[in-house]
N, C-alpha and C positions, 0 to 999 in steps of 0.2 A: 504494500500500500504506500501510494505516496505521500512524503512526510509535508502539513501545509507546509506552506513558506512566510517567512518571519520579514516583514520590511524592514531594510535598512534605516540610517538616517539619508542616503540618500534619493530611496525611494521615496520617504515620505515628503521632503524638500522636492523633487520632482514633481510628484504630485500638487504638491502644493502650488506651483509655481503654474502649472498648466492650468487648474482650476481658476485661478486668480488670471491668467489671461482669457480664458474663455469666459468670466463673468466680462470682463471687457468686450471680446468682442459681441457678446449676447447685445452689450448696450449698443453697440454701433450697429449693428443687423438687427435692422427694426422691425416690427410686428410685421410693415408691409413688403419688408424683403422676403421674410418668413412665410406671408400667407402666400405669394407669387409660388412658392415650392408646392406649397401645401395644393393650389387646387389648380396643378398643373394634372394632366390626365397621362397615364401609363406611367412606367418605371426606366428612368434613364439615369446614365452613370457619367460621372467627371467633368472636369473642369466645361466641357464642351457639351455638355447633356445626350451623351450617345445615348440611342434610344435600345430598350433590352430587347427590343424582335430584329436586331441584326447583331447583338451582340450572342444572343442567347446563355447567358449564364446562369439563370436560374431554375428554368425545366416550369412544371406546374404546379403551382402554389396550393392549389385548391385543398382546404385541410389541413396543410402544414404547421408546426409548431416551429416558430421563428424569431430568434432571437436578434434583434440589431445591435451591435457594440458601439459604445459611441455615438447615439443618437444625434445630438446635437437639438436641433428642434423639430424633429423626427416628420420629414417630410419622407423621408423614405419608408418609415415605418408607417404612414398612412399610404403610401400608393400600393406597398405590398401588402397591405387590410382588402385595402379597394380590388386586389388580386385575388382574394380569399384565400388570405393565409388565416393564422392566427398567432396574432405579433405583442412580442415584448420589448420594448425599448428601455435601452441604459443608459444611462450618461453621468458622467464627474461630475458636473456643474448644474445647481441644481437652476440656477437662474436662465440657463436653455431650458431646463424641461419646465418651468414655467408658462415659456413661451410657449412651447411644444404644448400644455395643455390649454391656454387660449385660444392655440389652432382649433385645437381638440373640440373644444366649447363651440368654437365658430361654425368652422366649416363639417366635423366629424371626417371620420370616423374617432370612437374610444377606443386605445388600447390601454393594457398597463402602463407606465412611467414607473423606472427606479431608478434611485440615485442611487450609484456606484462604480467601481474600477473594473476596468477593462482585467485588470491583473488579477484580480479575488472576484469574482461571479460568485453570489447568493444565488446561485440558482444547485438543483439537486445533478446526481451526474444522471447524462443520458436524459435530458428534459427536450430535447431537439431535435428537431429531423433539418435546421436548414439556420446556420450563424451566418451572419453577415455584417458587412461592415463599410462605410466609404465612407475612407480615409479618419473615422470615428476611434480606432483603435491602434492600426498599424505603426501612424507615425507616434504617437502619444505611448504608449504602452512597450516595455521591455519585451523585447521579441524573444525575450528567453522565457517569459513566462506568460504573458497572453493567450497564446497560441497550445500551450498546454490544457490549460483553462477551456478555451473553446471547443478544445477535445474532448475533454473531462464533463461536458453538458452536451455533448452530440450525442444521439442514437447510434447504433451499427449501422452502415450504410448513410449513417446522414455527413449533408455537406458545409462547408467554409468556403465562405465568397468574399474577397476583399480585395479593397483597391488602395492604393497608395501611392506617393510619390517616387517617379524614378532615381536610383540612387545620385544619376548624374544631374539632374535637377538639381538635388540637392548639392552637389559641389557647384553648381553655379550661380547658385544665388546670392548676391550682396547681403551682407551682413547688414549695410545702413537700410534696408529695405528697398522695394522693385523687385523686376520680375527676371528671370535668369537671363544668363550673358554669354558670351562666346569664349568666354576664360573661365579653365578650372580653377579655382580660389581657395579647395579646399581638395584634401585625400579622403579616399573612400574610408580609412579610419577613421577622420575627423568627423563625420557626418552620423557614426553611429556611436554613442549620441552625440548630437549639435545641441550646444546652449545659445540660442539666439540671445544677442543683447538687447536688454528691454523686455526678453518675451517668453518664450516657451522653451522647453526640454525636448526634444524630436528623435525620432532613432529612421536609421534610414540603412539598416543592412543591403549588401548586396546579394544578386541572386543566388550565389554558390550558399550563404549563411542561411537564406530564408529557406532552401530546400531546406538546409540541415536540421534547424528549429522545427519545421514542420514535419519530419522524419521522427527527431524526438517526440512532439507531443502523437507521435503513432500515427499521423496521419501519410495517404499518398498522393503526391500530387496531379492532379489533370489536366490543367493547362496555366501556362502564363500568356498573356491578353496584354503586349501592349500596344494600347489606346495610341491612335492618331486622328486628329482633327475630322470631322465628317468636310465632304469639298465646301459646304455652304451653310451660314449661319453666323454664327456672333463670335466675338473676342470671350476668354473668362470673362467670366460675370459678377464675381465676388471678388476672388484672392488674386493676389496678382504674382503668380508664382512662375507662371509663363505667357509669352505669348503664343499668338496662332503660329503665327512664322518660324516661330521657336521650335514648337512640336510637331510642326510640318518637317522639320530636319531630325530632329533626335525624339525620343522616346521618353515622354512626358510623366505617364502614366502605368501604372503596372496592376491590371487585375487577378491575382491568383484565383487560382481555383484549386480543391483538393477535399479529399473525402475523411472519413472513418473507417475503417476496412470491416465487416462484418462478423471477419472469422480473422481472428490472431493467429495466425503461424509461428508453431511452435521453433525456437532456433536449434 
């Protein structure tokens, strides 16, 4: 059985530090940024709102038991409602899930809301058939322990969908804020984790580390999805982490995909 896990001080200073930026940005992403997500129709992903019937990564919701990490103000967790899953959303910060439940009140659908870490789930093991995540958990959350957790609440056979920042993103981006550049600035060490000054704690492994993490928490992998621009449509629309032009050349985004195996093979 595995032994919990004990936070450090620097875990807990991480945490603190993200929660304390995401009440900030909660205040700057105002109800009516928030309600534009909420009562957008189907399920699209990243920076550039790729729509999920050309991406296909989540199969058929109908029934499902669906955890979101990292909610934020759980517009996702309302269009995968609208899917007919049946959804719970998490989040550090309880002043998103405020918002999240004003959507709630507004427009509907209800789901659960819990405040909580991506790293410790209050949830039982095996409560899931379908974890997901944009960018809610990957970049905020120790990929050494998240990613355990999400297994440890999967069913057999059930899946992990998440999306994240490329790690080369992440070496491109200014430190003083704006949106990536044509110089690396930083090593693929440096980036997992990044302390932005001013801001947040970020981890930003590379592909070879994230199989490896997701091999331990027993999972295997089924595809890496990275995201490029659709030909037509908008700049981001929120964060300014790249532009069009940017991820028209390199590789913006990363959606993993990867299961729970049904039957453990004995070694």
């Amino acid at each position: 059985m595995t032994k919990p896990v004990v936070d450090t001080d620097d875990d807990l200073d991480t945490r603190a530090r993200n929660r304390s930026l995401w009440s900030q940005v909660n205040a700057d992403f105002t109800d009516t940024d928030a309600q534009q997500m909420w009562t957008r129709s189907g399920v699209s992903w990243g920076l550039f709102r790729q729509p999920e019937g050309s991406l296909q990564l989540l199969g058929d919701l109908t029934g499902s038991d669906v955890l979101e990490i990292g909610c934020g103000t759980a517009y996702l967790s309302a269009w995968l409602t609208r899917a007919g899953a049946r959804v719970v959303a998490l989040d550090l910060s309880p002043e998103q899930l405020v918002t999240a439940q004003r959507c709630q009140d507004r427009f509907g659908p209800h789901f659960p809301l819990v405040e909580g870490d991506g790293a410790t789930l209050p949830f039982r093991n095996g409560s899931f058939d379908l974890v997901v995540s944009e960018y809610g958990a990957s970049p905020w959350c120790d990929p050494a322990r998240w990613p355990l957790e999400a297994a440890r609440v999967l069913r057999p056979g059930g899946r992990l969908v998440f999306l994240t920042n490329s790690v080369l993103a992440a070496m491109c981006v200014p430190a003083e804020g704006g949106p990536a550049g044509t110089t690396l600035l930083r090593g693929a060490t440096d980036v997992n984790p990044v302390s932005w000054p001013g801001g947040g704690v970020e981890y930003h492994p590379g592909h070879g580390e994230w199989i490896r993490r997701l091999a331990e928490a027993g999972l295997v992998v089924d595809a890496l999805h990275e995201l490029e621009p659709p030909d037509k449509g908008p700049d981001h629309e929120y964060y300014e982490i790249v532009t069009r032009r940017w991820s028209e050349r390199w590789p913006a985004e990363d959606v993993w995909v990867a299961h729970r195996p049904r039957v453990v093979r004995s070694r």
